[in-house]
C-alpha positions in Angstrom: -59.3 -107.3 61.6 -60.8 -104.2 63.0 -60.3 -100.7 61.7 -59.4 -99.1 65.0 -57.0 -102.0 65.6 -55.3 -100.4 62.4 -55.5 -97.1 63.6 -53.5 -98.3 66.5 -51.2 -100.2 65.4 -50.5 -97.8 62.7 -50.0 -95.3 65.5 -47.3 -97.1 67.3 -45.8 -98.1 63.8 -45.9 -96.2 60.7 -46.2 -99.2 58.0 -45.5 -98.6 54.8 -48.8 -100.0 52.3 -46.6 -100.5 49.7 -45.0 -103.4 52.1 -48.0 -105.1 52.7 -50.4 -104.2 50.1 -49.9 -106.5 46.5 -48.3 -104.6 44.4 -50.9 -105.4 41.7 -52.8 -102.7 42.5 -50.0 -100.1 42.5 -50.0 -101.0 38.4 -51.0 -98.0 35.3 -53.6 -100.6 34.3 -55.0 -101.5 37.5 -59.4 -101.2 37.3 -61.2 -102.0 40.0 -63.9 -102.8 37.4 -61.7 -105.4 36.0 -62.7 -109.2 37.6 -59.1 -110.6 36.6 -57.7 -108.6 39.5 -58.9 -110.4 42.2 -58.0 -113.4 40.9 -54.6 -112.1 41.2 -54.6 -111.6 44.7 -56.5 -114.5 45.2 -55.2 -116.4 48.6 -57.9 -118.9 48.8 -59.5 -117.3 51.8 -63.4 -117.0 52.6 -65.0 -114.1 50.6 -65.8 -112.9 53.9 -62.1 -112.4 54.8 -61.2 -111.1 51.8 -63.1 -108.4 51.8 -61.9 -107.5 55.5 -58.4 -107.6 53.7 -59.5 -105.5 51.1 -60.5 -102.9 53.6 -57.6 -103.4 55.4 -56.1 -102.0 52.1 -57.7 -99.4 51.3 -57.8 -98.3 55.2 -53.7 -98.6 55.1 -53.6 -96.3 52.2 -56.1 -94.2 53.6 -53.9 -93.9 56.9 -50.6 -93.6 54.9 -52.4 -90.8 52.6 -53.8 -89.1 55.9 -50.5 -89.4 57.7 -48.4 -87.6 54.7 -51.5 -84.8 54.3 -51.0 -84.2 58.3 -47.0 -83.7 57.6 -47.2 -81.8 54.6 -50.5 -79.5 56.3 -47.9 -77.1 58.0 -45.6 -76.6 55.2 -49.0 -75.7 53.1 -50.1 -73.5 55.6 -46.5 -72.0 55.8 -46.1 -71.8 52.3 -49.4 -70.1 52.0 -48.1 -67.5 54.3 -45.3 -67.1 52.4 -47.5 -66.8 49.6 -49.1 -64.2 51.2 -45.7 -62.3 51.4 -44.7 -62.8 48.4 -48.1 -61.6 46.9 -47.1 -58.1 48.8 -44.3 -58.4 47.5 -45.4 -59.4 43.8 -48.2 -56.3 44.7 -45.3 -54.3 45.6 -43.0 -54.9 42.9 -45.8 -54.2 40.6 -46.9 -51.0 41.5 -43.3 -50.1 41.4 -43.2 -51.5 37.9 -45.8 -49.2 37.5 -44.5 -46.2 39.0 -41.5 -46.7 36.4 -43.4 -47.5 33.7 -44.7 -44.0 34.5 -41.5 -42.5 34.9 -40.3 -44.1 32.0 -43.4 -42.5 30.3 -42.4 -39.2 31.9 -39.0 -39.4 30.7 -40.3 -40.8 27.1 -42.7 -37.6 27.3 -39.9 -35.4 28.6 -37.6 -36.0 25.6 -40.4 -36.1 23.5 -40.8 -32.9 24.3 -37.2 -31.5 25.3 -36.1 -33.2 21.3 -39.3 -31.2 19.8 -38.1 -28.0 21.9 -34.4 -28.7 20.3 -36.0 -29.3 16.6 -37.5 -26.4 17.2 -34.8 -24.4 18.5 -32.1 -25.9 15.9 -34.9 -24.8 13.5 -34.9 -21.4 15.6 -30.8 -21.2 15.1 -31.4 -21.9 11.2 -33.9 -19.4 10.9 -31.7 -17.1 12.7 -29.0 -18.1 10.8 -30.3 -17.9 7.6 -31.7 -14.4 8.8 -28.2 -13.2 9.4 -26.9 -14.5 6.2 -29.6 -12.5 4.4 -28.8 -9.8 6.6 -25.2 -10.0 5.5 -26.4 -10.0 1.8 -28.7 -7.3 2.3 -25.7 -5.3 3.6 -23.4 -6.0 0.7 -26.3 -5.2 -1.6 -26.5 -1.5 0.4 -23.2 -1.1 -0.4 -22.5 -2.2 -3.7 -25.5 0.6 -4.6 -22.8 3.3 -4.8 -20.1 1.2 -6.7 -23.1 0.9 -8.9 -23.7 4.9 -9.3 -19.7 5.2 -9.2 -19.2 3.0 -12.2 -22.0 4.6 -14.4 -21.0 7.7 -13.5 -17.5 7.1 -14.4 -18.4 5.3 -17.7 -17.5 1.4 -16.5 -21.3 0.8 -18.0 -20.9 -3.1 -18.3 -19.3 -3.3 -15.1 -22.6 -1.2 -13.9 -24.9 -3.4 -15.6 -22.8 -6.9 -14.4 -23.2 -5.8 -10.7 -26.9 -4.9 -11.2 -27.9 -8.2 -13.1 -26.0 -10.2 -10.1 -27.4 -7.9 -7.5 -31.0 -8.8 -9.1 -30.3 -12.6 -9.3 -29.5 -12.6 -5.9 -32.3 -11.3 -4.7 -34.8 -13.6 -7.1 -33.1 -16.5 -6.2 -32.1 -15.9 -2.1 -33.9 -13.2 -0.7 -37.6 -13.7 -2.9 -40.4 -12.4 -0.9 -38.4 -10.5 1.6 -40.8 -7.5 1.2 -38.4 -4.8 2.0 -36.5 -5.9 -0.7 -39.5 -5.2 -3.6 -38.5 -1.5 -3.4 -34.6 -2.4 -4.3 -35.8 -4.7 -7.3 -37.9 -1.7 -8.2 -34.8 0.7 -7.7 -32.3 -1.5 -9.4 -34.7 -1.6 -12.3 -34.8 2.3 -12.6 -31.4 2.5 -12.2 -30.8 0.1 -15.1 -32.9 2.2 -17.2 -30.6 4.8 -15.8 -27.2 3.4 -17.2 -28.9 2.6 -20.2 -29.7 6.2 -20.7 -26.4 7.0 -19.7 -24.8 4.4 -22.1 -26.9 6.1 -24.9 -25.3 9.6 -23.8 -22.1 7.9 -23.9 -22.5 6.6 -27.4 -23.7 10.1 -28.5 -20.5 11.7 -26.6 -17.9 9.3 -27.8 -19.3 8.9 -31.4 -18.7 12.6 -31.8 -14.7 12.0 -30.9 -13.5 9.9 -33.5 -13.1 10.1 -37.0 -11.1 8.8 -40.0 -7.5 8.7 -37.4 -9.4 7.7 -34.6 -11.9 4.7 -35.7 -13.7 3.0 -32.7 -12.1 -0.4 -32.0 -14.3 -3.3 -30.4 -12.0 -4.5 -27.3 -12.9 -0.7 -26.3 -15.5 0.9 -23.8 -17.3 1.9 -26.6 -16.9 -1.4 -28.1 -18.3 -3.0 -25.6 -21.2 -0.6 -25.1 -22.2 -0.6 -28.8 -23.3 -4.6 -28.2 -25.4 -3.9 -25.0 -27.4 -1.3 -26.3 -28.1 -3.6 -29.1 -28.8 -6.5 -27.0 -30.7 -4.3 -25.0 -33.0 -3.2 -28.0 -31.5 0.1 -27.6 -29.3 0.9 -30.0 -31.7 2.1 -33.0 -33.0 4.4 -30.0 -29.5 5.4 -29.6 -28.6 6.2 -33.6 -31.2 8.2 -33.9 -30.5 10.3 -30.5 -27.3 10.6 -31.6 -28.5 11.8 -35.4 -31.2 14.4 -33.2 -28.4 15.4 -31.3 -25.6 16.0 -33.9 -28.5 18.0 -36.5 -28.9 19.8 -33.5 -25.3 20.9 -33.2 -24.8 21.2 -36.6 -27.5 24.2 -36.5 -25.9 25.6 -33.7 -22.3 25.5 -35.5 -23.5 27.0 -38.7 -25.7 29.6 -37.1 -24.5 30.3 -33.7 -27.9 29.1 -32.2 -30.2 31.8 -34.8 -32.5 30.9 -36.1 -31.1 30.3 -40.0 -32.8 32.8 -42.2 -31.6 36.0 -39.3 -28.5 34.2 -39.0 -27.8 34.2 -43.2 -29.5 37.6 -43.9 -26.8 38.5 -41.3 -24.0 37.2 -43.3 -24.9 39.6 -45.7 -23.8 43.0 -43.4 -20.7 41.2 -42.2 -17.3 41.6 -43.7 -16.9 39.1 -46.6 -12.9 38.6 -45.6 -14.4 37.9 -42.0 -17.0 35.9 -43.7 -14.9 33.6 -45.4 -12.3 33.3 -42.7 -15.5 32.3 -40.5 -17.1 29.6 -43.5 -13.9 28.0 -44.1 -13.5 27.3 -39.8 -17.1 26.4 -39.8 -16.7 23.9 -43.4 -13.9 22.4 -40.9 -15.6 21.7 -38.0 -18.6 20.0 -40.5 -16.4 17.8 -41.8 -15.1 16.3 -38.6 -18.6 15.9 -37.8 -19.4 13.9 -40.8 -16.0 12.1 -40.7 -17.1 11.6 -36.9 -20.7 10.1 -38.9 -19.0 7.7 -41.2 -16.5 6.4 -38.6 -19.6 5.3 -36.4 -21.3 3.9 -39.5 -18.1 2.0 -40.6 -17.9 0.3 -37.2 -21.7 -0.4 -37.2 -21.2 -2.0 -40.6 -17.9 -3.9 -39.3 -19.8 -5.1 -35.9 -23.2 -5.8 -37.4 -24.9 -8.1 -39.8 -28.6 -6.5 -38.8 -30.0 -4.8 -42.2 -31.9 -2.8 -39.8 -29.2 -1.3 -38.2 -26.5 -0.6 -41.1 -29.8 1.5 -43.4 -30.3 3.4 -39.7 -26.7 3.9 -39.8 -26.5 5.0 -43.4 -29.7 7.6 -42.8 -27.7 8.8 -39.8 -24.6 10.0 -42.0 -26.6 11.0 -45.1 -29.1 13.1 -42.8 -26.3 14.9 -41.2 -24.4 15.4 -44.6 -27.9 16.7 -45.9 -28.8 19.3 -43.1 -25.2 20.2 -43.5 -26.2 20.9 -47.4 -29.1 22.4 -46.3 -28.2 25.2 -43.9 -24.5 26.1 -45.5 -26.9 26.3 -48.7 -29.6 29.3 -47.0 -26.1 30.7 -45.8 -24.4 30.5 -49.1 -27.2 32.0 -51.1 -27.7 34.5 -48.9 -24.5 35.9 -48.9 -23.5 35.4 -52.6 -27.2 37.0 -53.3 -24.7 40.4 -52.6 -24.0 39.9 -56.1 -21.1 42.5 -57.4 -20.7 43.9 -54.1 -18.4 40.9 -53.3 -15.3 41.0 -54.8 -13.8 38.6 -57.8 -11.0 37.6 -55.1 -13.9 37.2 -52.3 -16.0 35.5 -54.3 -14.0 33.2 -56.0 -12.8 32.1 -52.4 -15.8 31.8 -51.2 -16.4 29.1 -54.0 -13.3 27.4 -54.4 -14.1 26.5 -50.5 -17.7 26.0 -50.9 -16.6 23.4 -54.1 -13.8 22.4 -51.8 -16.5 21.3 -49.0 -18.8 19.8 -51.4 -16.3 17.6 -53.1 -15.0 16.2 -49.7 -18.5 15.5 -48.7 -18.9 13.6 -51.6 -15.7 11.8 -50.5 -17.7 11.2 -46.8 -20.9 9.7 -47.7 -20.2 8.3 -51.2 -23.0 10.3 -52.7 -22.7 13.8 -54.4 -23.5 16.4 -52.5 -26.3 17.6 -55.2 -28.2 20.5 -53.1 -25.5 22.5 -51.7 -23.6 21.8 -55.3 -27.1 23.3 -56.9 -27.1 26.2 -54.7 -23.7 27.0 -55.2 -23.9 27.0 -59.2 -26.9 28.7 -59.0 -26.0 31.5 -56.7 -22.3 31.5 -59.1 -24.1 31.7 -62.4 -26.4 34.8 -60.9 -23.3 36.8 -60.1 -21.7 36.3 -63.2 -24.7 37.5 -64.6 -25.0 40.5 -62.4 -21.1 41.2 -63.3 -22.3 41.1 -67.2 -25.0 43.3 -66.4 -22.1 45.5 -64.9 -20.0 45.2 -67.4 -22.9 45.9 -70.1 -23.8 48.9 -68.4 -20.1 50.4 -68.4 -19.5 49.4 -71.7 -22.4 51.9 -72.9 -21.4 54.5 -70.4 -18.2 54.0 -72.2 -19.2 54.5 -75.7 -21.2 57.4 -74.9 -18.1 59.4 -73.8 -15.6 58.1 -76.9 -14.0 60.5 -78.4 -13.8 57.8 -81.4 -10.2 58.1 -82.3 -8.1 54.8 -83.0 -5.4 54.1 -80.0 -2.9 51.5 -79.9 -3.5 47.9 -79.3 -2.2 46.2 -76.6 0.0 43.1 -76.8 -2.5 41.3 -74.1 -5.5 42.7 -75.2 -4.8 40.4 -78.9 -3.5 37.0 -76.5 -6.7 37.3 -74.5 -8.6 37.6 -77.4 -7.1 35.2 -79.2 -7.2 32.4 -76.1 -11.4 33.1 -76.2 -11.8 32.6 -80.4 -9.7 29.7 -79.3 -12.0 28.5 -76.5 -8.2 27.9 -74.7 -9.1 27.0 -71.0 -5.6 27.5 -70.0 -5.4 31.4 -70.5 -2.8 32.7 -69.1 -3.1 36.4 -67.0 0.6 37.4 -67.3 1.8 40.8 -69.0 2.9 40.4 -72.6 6.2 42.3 -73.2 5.5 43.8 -76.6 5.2 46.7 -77.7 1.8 48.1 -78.9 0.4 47.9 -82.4 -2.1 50.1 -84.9 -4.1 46.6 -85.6 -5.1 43.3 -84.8 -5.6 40.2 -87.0 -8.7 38.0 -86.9 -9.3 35.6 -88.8 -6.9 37.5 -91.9 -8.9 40.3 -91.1 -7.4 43.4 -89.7 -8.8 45.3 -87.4 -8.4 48.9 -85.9 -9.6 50.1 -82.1 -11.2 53.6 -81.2 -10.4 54.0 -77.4 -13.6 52.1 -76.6 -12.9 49.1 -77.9 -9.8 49.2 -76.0 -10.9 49.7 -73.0 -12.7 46.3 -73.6 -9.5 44.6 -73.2 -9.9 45.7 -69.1 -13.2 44.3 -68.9 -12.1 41.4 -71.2 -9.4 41.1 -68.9 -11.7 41.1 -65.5 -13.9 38.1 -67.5 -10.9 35.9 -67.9 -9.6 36.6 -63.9 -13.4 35.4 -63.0 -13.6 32.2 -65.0 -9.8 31.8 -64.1 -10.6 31.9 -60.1 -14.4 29.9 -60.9 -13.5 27.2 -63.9 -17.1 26.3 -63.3 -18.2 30.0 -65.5 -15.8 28.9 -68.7 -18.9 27.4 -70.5 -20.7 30.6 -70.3 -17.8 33.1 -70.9 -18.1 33.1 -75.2 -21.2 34.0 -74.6 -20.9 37.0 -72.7 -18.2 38.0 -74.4 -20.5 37.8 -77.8 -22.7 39.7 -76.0 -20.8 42.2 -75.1 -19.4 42.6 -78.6 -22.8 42.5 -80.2 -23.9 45.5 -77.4 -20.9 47.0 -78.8 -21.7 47.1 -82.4 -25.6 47.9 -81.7 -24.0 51.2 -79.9 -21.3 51.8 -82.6 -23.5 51.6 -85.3 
């Protein structure tokens, strides 16, 4: 069988090979190197005409394969048109994939940007804010500045120093390194210093107020002051302004602002009844100054445990007492250096206050008050000696001009002389109502007086109303009265 006799009888028919072909060779294991398979399809024909079948086979497939190619060839080429489209399209879609990958970029970039821009302006707000805040602080600071000032100056000193240490804190803690703010710290530092120094005036003011009524009490101003300053290291600074300050007035008090040795040689021209009206105001005013002393050194010793600060305090009230000692002493024996020009009366006031001051002072500081004591025995012992002298002096003036005739003796004259052989400290100044006698007994001796030796009674008399008026003289009065006697007898005889 021919091949084009295929061709054409495939063309009127289509035949299907798998009709006519053996189905052997449509098998997974079929080889065409394999011997077996022909023996399979063996039909007992001639070689020759099997291999014309054979052909026939493979020519049937070939037709059948050509035939489906030919079919399928437009829908290939139609696919591969639409291929063609739908690359565009694929092309297309792509570069619009790309175009929003790009916008997506732009947008990514966009709030990238537009979220730094609102970091940063969030940050701006917070800056702002935070500037505003400090702003607001740096206000209130500016204005608590005169409450400051106010409370110093009217004498709220912890409330001062409370609003300056928060003021400060603030500012170390909130506003460090806002430069226009170093000049506050720096001001608020002066001004610290400032109500310190005020706080110390304070002390020195108030200190001078109270005394043994009016004792400082710790839920006080001054109570609470009194801690600060020692806290503050300031309070020795303060005792001994305070002790400056209160020598200071104590000069100006005793002297009138003089200078003390014009002031006391002074003393010496002026009235002694103004004198003594003027020493006893001036002994008053000292004492309330040292009662003032030991009230702050009793509150000091109450408050305090610091060694330190109680022997500060104890120098403060025995260096006042002692400069009180000190000038009244110049003043003192200045004056009483008048000797006989003073009255008995004046003096002995001027003593009996003097002794008066010195024993209360003692009271004060719980020491005696040995210099102005000194001074004021001293300067008494010299005018009883310049009154002997006096009296010596008369007495031979006396004598000179007796006429030596024997008088009567007075009633007193014998008590008084009697109360001195007695060494009687209780001698009694009154007028004895007897009448006089031609003789005194001594001893069971009797004794007559020339006019002389009666006028001795008057100066007798004068000794007694000294030692009466200064007890401190008793001790010395046998003595002058010896002497007096023995000057007598050395005239007489």
């Amino acid at each position: 069988m021919s091949r084009s006799m295929i061709e054409d009888d495939s063309s009127e028919e289509d035949v299907d090979p798998r009709s006519v072909i053996p189905s052997v060779y449509f098998r997974e294991n079929f080889s065409i190197r394999d011997p077996n398979v022909f023996d399979r399809v063996n039909e007992d024909i001639p070689f020759i005409l099997l291999q014309e079948k054979l052909s026939y086979y493979l020519d049937l497939a070939e037709l059948r394969i050509d035939s489906h190619v030919q079919k399928k060839e437009e829908l290939i080429y139609s696919s591969l048109s639409h291929m063609k489209v739908l690359d565009d399209k694929i092309k297309h879609a792509l570069e619009s994939v790309q175009s929003i990958r790009n916008n997506i970029d732009n947008i990514d970039s966009l709030y990238v940007r537009n979220t730094t821009n609102i970091l940063k302006y969030q940050k701006r707000i917070n800056d702002m804010r935070l500037a505003i805040e400090m702003m607001k602080k740096i206000s209130e600071i500016n204005k608590m500045v005169p409450t400051i000032k106010n409370l110093a100056n009217n004498g709220q000193f912890t409330d001062a120093l409370e609003m300056i240490e928060m003021i400060s804190d603030v500012i170390e803690r909130q506003l460090n390194g806002i430069e226009s703010l170093n000049k506050m710290k720096d001001n608020l530092k002066r001004f610290r210093r400032k109500v310190l120094k005020k706080m110390i005036a304070y002390f020195y003011m108030e200190s001078f107020s109270f005394n043994a009524e009016n004792m400082p009490v710790k839920g006080s101003e001054y109570g609470f002051v009194v801690p600060i300053l020692y806290k503050e290291d300031k309070l020795i600074v303060a005792l001994q302004y305070y002790r400056n300050r209160r020598i200071k007035s104590i000069s100006e008090i005793i002297t009138n602002g003089n200078e003390i040795e014009s002031f006391a040689a002074g003393t010496m021209d002026l009235n002694d009844g103004i004198f003594i009206v003027q020493i006893k105001n001036t002994y008053q005013k000292l004492l309330e100054y040292c009662n003032s002393a030991k009230a702050v050194n009793s509150f000091l010793h109450e408050l305090f445990d610091d060694i330190k600060i109680k022997e500060e305090s104890n120098d403060i009230l025995s260096s006042v007492c002692e400069q009180i000692q000190s000038l009244c002493g110049v003043v003192i024996q200045k004056k009483l250096s008048k000797g006989i020009e003073i009255s008995v009366d004046n003096f002995s006031e001027i003593v009996a206050a003097t002794q008066s001051f010195i024993n209360v002072l003692s009271d004060i500081t719980g020491k005696p008050s040995t210099t102005l004591r000194t001074i004021l025995f001293n300067s008494t012992l010299k005018y009883f000696d310049d009154f002997h002298s006096h009296v010596l002096f008369a007495m031979q003036q006396m004598i000179e001009q007796d006429l030596w005739e024997t008088v009567p003796i007075d009633a007193a004259f014998k008590s008084y002389f009697n109360a001195i052989i007695a060494e009687d400290k209780n001698i009694e100044l009154e007028t004895i109502d007897e009448e006089p006698s031609q003789y005194f007994t001594i001893n069971e001796h009797r004794f007559q007086l020339i006019n002389s030796s009666l006028m001795l009674s008057k100066h007798i008399y004068d000794y007694l109303v000294l030692v009466k008026k200064v007890p401190i003289l008793y001790t010395y009065l046998p003595n002058k009265i010896g002497e007096i006697f023995q000057s007598l007898n050395d005239n007489i005889y």
